[in-house]
ModelCIF file with pLDDT and N, C-alpha, C, O atoms, coordinates in Angstrom:
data_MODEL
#
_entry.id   MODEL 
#
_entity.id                         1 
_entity.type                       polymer 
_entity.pdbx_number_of_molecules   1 
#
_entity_poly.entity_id                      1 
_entity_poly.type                           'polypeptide(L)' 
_entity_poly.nstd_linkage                   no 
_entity_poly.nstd_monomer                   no 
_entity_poly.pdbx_seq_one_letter_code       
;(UNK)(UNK)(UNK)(UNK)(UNK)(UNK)(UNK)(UNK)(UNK)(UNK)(UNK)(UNK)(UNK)(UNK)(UNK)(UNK)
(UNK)(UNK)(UNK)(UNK)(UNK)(UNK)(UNK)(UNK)(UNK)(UNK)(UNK)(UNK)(UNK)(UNK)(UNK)(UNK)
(UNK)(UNK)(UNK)(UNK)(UNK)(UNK)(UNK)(UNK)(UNK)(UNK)(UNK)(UNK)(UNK)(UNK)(UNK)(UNK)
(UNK)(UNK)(UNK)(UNK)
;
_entity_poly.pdbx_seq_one_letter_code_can   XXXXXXXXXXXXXXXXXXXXXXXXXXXXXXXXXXXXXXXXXXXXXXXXXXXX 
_entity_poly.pdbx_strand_id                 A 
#
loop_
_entity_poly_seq.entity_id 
_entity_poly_seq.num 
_entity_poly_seq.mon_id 
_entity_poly_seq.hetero 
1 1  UNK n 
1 2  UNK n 
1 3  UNK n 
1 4  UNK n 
1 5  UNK n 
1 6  UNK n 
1 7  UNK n 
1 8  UNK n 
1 9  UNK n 
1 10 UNK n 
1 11 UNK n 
1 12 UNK n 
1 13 UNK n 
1 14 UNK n 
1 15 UNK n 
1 16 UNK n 
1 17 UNK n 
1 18 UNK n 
1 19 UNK n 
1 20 UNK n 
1 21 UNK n 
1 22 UNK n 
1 23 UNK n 
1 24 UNK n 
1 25 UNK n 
1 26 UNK n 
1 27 UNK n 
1 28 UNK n 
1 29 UNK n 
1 30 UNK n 
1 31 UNK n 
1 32 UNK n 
1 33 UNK n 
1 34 UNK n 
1 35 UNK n 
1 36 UNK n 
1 37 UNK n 
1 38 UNK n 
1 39 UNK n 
1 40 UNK n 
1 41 UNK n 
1 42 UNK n 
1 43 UNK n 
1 44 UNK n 
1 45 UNK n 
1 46 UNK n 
1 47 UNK n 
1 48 UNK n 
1 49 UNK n 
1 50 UNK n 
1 51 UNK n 
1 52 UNK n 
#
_struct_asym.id          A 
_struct_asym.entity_id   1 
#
loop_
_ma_qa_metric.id 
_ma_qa_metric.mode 
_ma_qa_metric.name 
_ma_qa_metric.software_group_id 
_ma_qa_metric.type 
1 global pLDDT . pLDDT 
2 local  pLDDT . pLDDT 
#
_ma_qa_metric_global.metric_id      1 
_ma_qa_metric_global.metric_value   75.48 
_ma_qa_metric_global.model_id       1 
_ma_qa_metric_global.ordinal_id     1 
#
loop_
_ma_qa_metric_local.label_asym_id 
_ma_qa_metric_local.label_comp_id 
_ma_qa_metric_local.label_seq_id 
_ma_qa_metric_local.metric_id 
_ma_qa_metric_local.metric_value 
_ma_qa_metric_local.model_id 
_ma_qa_metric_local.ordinal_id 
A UNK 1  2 52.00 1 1  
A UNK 2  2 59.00 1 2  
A UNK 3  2 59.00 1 3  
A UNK 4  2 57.00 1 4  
A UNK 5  2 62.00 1 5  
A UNK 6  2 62.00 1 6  
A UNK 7  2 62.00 1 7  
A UNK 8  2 62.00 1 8  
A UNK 9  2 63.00 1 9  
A UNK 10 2 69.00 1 10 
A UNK 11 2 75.00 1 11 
A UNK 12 2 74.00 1 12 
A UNK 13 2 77.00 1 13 
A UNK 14 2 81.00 1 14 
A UNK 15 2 82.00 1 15 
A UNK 16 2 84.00 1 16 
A UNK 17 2 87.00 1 17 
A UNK 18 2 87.00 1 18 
A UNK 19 2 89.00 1 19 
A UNK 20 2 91.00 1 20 
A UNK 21 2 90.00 1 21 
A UNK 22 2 92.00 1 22 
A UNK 23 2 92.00 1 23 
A UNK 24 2 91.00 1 24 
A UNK 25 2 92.00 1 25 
A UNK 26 2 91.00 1 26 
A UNK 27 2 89.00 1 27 
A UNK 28 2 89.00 1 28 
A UNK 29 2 86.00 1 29 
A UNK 30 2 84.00 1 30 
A UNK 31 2 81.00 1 31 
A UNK 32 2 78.00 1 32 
A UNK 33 2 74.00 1 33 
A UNK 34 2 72.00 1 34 
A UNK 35 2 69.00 1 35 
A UNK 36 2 63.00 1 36 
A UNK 37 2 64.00 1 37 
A UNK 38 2 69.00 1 38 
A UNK 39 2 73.00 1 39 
A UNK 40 2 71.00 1 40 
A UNK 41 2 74.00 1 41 
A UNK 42 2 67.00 1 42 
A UNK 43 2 77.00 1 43 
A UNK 44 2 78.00 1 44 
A UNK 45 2 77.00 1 45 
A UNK 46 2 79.00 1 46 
A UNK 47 2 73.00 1 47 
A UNK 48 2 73.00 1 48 
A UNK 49 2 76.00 1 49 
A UNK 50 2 79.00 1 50 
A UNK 51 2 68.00 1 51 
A UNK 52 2 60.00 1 52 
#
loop_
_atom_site.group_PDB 
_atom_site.id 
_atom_site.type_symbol 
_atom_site.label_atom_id 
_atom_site.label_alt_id 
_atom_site.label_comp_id 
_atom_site.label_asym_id 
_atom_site.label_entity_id 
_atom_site.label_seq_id 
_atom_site.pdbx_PDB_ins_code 
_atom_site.Cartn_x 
_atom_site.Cartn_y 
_atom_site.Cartn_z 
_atom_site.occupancy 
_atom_site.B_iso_or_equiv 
_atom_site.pdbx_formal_charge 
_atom_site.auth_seq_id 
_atom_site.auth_comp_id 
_atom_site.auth_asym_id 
_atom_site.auth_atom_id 
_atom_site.pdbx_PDB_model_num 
ATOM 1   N N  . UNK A 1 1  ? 0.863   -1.182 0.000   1.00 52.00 ? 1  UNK A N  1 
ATOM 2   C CA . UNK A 1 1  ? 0.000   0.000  0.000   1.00 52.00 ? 1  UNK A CA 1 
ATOM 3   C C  . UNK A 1 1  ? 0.904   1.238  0.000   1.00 52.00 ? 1  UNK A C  1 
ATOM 4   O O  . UNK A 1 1  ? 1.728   1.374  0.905   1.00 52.00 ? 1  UNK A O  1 
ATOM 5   N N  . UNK A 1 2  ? 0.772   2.243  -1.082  1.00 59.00 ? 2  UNK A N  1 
ATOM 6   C CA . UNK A 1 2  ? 1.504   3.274  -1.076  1.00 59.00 ? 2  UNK A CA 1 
ATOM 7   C C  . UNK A 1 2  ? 1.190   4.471  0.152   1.00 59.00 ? 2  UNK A C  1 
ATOM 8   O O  . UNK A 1 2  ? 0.153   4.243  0.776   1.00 59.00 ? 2  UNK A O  1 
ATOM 9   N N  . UNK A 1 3  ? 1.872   5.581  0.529   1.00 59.00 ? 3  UNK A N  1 
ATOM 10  C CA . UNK A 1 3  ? 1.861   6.070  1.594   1.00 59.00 ? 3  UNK A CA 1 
ATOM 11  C C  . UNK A 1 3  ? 0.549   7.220  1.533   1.00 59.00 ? 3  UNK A C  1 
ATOM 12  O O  . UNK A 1 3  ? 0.004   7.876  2.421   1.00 59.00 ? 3  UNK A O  1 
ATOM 13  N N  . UNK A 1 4  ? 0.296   7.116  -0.153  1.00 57.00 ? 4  UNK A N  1 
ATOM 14  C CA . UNK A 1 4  ? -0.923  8.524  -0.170  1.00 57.00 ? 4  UNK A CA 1 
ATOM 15  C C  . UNK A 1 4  ? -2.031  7.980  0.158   1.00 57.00 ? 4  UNK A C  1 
ATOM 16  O O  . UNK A 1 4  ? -2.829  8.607  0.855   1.00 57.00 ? 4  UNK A O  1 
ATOM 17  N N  . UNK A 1 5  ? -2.347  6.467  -0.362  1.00 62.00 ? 5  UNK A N  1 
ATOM 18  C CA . UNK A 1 5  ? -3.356  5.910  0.334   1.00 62.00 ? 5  UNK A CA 1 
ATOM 19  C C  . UNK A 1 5  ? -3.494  5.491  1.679   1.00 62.00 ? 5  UNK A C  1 
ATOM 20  O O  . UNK A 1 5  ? -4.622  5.357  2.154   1.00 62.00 ? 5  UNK A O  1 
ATOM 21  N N  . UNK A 1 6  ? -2.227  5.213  2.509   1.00 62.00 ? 6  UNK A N  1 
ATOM 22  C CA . UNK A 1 6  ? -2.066  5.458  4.237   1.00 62.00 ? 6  UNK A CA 1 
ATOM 23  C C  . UNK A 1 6  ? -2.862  6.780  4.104   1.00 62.00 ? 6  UNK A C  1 
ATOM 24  O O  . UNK A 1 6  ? -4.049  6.660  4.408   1.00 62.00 ? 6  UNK A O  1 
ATOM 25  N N  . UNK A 1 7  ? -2.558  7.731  3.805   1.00 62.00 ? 7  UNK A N  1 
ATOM 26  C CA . UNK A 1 7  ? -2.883  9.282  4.405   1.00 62.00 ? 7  UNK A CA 1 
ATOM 27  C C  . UNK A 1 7  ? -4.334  9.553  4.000   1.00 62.00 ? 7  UNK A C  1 
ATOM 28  O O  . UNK A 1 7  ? -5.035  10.472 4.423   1.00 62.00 ? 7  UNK A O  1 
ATOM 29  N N  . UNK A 1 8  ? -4.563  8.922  3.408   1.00 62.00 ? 8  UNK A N  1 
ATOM 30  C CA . UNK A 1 8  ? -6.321  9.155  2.741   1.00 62.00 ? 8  UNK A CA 1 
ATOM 31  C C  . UNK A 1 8  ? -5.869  9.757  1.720   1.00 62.00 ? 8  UNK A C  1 
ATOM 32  O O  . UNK A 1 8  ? -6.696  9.481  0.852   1.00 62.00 ? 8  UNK A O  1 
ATOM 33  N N  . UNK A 1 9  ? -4.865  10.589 1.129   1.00 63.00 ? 9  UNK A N  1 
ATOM 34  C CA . UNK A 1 9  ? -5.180  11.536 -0.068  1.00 63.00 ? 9  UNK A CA 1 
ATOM 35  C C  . UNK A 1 9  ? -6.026  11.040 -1.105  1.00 63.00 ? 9  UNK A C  1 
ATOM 36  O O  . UNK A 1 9  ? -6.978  11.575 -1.672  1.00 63.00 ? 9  UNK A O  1 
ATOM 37  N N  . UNK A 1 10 ? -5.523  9.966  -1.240  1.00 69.00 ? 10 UNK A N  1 
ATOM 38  C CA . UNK A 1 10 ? -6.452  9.494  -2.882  1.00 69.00 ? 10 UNK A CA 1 
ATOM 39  C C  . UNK A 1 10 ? -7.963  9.900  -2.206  1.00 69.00 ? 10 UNK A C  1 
ATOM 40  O O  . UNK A 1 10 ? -8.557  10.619 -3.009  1.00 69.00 ? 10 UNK A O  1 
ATOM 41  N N  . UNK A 1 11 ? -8.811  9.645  -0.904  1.00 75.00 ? 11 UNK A N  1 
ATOM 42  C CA . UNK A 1 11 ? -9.856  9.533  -1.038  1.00 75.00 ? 11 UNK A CA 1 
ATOM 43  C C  . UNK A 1 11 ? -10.222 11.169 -0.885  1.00 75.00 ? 11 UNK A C  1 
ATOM 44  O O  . UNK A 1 11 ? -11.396 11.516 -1.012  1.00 75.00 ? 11 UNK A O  1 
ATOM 45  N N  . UNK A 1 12 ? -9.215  12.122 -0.617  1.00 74.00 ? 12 UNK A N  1 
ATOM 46  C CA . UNK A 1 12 ? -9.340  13.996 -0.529  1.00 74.00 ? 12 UNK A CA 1 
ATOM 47  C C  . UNK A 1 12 ? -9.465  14.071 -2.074  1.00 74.00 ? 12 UNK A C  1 
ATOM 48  O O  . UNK A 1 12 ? -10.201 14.810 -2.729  1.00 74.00 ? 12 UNK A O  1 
ATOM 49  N N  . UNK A 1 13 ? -8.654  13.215 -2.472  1.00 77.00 ? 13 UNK A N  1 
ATOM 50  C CA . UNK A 1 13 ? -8.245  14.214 -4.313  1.00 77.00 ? 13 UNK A CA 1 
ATOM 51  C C  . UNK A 1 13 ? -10.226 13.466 -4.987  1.00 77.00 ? 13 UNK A C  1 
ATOM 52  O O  . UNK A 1 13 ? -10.877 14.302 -5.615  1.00 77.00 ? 13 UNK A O  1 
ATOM 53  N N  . UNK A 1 14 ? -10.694 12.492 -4.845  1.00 81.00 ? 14 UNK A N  1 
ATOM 54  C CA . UNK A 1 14 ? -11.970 12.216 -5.277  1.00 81.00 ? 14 UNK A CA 1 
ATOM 55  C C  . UNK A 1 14 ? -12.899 12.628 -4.969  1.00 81.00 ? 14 UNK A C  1 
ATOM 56  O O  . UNK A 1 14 ? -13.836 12.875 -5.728  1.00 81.00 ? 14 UNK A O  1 
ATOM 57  N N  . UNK A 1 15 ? -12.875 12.813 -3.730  1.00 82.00 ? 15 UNK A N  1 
ATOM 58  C CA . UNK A 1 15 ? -13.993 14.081 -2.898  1.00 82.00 ? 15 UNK A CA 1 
ATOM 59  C C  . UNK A 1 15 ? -13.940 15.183 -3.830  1.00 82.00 ? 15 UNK A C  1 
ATOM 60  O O  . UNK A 1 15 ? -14.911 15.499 -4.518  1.00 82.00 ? 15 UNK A O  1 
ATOM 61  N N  . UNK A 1 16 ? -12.707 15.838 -3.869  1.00 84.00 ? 16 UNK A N  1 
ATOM 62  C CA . UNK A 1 16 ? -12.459 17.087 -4.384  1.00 84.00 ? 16 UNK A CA 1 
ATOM 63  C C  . UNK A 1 16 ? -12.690 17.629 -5.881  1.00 84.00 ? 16 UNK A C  1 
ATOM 64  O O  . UNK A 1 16 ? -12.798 18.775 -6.318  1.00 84.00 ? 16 UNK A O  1 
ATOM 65  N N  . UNK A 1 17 ? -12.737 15.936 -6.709  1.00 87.00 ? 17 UNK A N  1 
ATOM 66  C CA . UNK A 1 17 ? -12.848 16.075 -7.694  1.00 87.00 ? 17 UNK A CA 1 
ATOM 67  C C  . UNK A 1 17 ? -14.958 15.931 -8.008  1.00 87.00 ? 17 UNK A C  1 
ATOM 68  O O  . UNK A 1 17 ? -15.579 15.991 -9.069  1.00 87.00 ? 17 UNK A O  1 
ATOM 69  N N  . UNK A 1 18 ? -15.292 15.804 -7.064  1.00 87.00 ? 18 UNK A N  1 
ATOM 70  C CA . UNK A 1 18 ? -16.706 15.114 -7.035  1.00 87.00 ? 18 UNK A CA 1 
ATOM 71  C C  . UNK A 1 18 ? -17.316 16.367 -6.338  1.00 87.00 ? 18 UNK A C  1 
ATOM 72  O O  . UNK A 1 18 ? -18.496 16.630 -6.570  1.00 87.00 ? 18 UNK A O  1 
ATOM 73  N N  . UNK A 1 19 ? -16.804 16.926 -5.746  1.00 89.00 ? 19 UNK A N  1 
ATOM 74  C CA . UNK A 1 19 ? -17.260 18.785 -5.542  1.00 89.00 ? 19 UNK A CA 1 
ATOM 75  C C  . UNK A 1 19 ? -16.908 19.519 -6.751  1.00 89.00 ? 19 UNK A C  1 
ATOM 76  O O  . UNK A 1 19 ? -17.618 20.515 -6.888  1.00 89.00 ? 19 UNK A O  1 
ATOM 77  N N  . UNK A 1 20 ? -16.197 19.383 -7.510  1.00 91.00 ? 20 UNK A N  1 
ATOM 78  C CA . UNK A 1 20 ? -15.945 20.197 -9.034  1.00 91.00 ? 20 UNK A CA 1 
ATOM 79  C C  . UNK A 1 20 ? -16.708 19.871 -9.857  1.00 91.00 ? 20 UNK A C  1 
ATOM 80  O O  . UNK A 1 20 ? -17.189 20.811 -10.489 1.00 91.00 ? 20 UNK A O  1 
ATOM 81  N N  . UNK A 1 21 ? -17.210 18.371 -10.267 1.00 90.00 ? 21 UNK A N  1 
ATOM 82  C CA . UNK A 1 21 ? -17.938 18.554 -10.653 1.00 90.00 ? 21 UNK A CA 1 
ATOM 83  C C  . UNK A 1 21 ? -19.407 18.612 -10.244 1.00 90.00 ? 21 UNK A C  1 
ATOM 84  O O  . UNK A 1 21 ? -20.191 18.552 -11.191 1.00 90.00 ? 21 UNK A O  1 
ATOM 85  N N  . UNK A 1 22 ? -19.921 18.712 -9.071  1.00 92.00 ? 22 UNK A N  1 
ATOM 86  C CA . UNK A 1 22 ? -20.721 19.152 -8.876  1.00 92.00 ? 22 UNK A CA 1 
ATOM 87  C C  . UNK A 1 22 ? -21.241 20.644 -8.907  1.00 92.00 ? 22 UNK A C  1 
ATOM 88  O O  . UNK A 1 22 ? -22.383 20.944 -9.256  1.00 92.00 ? 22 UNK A O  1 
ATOM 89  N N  . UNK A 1 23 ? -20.285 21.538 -8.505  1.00 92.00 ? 23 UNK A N  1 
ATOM 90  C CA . UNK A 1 23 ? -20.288 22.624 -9.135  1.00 92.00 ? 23 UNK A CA 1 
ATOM 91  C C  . UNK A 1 23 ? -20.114 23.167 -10.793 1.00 92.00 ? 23 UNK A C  1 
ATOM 92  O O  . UNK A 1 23 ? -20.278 24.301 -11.243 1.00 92.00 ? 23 UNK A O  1 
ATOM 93  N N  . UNK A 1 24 ? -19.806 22.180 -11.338 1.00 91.00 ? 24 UNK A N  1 
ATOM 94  C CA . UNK A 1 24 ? -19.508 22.558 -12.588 1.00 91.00 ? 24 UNK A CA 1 
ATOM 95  C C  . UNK A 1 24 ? -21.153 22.050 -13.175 1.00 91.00 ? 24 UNK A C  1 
ATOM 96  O O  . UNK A 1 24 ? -21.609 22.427 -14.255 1.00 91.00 ? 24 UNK A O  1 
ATOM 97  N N  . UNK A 1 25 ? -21.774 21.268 -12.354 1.00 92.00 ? 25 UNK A N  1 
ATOM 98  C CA . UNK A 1 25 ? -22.828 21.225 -13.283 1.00 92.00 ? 25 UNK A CA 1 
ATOM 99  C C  . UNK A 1 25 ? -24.214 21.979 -12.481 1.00 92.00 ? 25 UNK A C  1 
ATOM 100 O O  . UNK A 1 25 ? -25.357 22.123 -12.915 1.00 92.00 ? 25 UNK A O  1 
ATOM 101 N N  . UNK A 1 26 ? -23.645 22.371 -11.200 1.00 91.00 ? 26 UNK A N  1 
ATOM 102 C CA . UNK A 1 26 ? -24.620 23.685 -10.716 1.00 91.00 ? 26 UNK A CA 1 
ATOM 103 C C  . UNK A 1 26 ? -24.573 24.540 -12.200 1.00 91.00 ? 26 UNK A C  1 
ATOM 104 O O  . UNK A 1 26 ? -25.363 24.439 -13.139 1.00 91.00 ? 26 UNK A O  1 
ATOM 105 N N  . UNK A 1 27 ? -23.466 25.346 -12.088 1.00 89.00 ? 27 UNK A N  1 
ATOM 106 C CA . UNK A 1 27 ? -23.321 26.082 -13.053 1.00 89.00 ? 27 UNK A CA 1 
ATOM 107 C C  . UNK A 1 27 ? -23.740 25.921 -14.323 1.00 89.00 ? 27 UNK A C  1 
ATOM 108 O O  . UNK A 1 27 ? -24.083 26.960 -14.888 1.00 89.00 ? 27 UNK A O  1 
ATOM 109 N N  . UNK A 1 28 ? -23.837 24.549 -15.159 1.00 89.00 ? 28 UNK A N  1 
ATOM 110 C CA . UNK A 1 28 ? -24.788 24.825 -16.383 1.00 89.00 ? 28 UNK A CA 1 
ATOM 111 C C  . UNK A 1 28 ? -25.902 24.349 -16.139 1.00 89.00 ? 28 UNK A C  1 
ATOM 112 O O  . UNK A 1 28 ? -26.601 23.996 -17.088 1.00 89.00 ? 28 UNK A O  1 
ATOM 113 N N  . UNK A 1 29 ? -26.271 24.239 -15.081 1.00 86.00 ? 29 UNK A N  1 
ATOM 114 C CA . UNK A 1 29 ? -28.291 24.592 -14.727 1.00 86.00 ? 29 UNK A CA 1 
ATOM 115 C C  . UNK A 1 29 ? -28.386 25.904 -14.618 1.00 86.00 ? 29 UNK A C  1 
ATOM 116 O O  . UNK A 1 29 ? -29.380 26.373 -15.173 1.00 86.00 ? 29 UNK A O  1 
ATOM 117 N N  . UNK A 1 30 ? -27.711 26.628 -14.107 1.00 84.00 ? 30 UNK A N  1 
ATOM 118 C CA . UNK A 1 30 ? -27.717 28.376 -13.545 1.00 84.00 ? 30 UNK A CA 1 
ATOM 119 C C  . UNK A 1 30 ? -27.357 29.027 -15.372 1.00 84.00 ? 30 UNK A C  1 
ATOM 120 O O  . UNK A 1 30 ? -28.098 29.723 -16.067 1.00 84.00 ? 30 UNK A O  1 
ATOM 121 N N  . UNK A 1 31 ? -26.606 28.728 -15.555 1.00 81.00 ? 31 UNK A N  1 
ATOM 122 C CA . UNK A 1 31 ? -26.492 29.070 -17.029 1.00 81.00 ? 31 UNK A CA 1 
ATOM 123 C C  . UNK A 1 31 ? -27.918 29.021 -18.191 1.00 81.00 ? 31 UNK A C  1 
ATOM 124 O O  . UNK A 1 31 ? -28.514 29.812 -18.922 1.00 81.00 ? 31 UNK A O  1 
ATOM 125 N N  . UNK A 1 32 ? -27.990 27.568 -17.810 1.00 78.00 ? 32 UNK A N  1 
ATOM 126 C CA . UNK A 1 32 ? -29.136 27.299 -18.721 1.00 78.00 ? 32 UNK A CA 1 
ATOM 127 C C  . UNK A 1 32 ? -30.912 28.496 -18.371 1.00 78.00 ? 32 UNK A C  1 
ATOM 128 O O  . UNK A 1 32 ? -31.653 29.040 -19.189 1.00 78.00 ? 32 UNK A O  1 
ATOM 129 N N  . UNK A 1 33 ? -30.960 28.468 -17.026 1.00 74.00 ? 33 UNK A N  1 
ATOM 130 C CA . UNK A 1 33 ? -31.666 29.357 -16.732 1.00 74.00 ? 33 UNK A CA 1 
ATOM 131 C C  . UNK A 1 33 ? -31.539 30.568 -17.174 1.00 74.00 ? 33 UNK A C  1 
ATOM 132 O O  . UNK A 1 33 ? -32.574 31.212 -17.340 1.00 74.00 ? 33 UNK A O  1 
ATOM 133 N N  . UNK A 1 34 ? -30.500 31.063 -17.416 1.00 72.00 ? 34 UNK A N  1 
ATOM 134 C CA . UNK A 1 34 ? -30.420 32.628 -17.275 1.00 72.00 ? 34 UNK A CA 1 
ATOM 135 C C  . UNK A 1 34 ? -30.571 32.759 -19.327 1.00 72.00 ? 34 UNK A C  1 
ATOM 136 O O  . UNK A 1 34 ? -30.820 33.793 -19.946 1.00 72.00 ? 34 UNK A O  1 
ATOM 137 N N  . UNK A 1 35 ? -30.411 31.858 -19.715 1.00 69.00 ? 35 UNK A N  1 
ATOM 138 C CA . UNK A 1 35 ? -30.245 31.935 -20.995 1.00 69.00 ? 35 UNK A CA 1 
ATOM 139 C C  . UNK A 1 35 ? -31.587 31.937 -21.579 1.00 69.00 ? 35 UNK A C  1 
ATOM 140 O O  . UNK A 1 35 ? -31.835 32.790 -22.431 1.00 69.00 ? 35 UNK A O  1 
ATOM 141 N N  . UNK A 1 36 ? -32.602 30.985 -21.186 1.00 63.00 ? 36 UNK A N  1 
ATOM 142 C CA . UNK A 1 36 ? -33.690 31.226 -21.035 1.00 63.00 ? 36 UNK A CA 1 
ATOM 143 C C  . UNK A 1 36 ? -34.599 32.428 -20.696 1.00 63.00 ? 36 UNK A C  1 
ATOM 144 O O  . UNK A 1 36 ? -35.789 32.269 -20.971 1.00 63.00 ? 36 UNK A O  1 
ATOM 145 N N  . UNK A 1 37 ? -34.236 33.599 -20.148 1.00 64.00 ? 37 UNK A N  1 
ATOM 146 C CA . UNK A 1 37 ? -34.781 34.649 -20.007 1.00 64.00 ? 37 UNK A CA 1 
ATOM 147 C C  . UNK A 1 37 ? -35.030 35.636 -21.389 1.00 64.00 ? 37 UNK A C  1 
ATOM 148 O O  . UNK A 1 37 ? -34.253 35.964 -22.286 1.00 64.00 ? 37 UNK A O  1 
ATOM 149 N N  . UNK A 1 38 ? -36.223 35.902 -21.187 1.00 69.00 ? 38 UNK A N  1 
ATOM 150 C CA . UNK A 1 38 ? -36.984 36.518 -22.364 1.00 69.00 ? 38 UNK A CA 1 
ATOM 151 C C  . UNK A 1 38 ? -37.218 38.316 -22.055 1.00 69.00 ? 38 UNK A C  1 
ATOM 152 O O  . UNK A 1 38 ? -37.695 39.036 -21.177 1.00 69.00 ? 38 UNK A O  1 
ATOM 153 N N  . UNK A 1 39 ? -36.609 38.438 -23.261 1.00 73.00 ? 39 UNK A N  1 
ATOM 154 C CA . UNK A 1 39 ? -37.143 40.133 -23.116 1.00 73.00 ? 39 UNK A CA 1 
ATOM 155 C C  . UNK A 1 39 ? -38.432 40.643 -24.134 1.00 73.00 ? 39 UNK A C  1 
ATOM 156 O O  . UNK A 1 39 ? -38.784 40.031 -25.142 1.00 73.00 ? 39 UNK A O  1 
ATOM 157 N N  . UNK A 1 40 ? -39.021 41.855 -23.646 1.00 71.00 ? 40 UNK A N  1 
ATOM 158 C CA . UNK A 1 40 ? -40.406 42.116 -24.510 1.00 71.00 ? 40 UNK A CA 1 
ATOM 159 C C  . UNK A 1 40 ? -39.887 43.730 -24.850 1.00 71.00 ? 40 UNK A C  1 
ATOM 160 O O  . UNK A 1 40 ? -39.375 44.529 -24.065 1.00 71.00 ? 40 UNK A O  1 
ATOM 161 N N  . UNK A 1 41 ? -40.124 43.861 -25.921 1.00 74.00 ? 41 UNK A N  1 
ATOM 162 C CA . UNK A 1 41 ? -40.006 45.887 -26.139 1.00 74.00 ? 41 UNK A CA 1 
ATOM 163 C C  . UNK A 1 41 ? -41.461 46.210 -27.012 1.00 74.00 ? 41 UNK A C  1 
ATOM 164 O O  . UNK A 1 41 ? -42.038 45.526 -27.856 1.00 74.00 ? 41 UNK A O  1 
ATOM 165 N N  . UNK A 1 42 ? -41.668 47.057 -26.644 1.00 67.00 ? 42 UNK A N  1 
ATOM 166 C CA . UNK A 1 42 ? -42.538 47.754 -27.121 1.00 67.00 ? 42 UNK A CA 1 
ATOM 167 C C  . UNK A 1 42 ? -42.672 49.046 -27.337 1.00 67.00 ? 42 UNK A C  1 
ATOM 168 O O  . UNK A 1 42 ? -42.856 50.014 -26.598 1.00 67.00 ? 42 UNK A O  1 
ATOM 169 N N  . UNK A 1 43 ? -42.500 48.844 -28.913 1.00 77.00 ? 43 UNK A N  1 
ATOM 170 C CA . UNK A 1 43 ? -42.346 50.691 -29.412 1.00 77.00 ? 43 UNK A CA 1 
ATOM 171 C C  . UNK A 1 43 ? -43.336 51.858 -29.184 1.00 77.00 ? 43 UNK A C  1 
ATOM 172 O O  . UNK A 1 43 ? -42.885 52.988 -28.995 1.00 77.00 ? 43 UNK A O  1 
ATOM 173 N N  . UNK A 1 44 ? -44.778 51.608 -29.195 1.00 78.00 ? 44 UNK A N  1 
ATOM 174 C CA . UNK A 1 44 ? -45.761 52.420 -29.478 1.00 78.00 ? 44 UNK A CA 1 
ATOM 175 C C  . UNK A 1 44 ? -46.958 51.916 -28.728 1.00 78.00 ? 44 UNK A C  1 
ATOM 176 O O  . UNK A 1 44 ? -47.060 50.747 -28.355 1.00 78.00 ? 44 UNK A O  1 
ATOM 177 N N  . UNK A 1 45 ? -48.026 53.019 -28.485 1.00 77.00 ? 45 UNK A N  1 
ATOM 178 C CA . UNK A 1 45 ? -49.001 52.497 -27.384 1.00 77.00 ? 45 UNK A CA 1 
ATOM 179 C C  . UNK A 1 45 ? -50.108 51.513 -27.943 1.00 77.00 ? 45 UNK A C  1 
ATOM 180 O O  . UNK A 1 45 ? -50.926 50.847 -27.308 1.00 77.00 ? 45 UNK A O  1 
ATOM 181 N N  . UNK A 1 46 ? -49.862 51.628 -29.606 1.00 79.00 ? 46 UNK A N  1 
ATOM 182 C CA . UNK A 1 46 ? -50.717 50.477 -30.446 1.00 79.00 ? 46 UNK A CA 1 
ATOM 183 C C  . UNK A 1 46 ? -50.148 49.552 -30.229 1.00 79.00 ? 46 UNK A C  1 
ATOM 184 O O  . UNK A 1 46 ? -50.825 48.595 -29.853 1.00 79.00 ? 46 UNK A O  1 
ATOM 185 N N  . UNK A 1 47 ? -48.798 49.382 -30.338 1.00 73.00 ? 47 UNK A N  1 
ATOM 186 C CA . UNK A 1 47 ? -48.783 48.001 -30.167 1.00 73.00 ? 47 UNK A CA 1 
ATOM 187 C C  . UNK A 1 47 ? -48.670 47.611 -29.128 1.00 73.00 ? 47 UNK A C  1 
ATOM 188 O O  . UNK A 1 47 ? -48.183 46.480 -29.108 1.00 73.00 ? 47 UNK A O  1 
ATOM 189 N N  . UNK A 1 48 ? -48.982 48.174 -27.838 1.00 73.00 ? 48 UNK A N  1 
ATOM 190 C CA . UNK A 1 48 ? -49.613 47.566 -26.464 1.00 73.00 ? 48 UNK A CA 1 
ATOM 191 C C  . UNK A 1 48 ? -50.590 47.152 -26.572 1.00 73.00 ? 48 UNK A C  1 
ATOM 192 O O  . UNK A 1 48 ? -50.937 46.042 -26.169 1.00 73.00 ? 48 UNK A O  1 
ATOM 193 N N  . UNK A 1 49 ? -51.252 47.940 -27.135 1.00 76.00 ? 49 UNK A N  1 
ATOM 194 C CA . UNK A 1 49 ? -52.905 47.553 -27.264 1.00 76.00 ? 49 UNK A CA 1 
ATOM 195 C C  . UNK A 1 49 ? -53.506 45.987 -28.364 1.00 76.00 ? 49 UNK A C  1 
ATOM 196 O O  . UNK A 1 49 ? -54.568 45.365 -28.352 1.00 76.00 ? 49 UNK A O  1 
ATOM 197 N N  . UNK A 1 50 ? -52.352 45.841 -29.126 1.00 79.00 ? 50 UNK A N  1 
ATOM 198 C CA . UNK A 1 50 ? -52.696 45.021 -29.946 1.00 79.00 ? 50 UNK A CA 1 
ATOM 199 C C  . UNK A 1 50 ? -52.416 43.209 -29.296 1.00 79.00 ? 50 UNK A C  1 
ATOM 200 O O  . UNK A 1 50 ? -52.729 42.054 -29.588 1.00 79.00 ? 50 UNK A O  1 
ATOM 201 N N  . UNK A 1 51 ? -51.528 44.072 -28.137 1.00 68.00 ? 51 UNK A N  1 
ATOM 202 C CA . UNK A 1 51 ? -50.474 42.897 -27.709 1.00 68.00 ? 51 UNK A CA 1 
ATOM 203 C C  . UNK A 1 51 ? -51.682 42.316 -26.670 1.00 68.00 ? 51 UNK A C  1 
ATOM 204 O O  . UNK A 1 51 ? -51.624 41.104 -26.460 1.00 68.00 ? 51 UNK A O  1 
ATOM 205 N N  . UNK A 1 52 ? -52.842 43.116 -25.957 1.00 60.00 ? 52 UNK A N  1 
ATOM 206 C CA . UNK A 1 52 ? -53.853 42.204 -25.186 1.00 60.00 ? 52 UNK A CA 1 
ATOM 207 C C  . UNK A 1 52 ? -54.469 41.222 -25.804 1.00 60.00 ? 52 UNK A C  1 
ATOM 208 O O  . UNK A 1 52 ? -55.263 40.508 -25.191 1.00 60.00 ? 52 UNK A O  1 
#
């Protein structure tokens, strides 16, 4: 048995890697949301009115 696995590292460096990507795929849900956001403009008070 090598000495990093005495020390636990291997099981820090998989943790660590299993929090990255968990954050990495927070982030393209949060992404995907924000991308999804819709904007409306409206030039003139007709076309408010047309828009009910």
């Amino acid at each position: 048995m090598a000495v990093v696995e005495l020390l636990g590292i291997s099981d820090v460096q998989s943790s660590i890697k299993q929090l990255i990507n968990a954050v990495n795929d927070l982030n393209k849900t949060v992404q995907r949301l924000v991308e999804g956001e819709v904007t409306v403009t409206l030039r003139s008070i007709e076309e408010v009115n047309s828009q009910n």
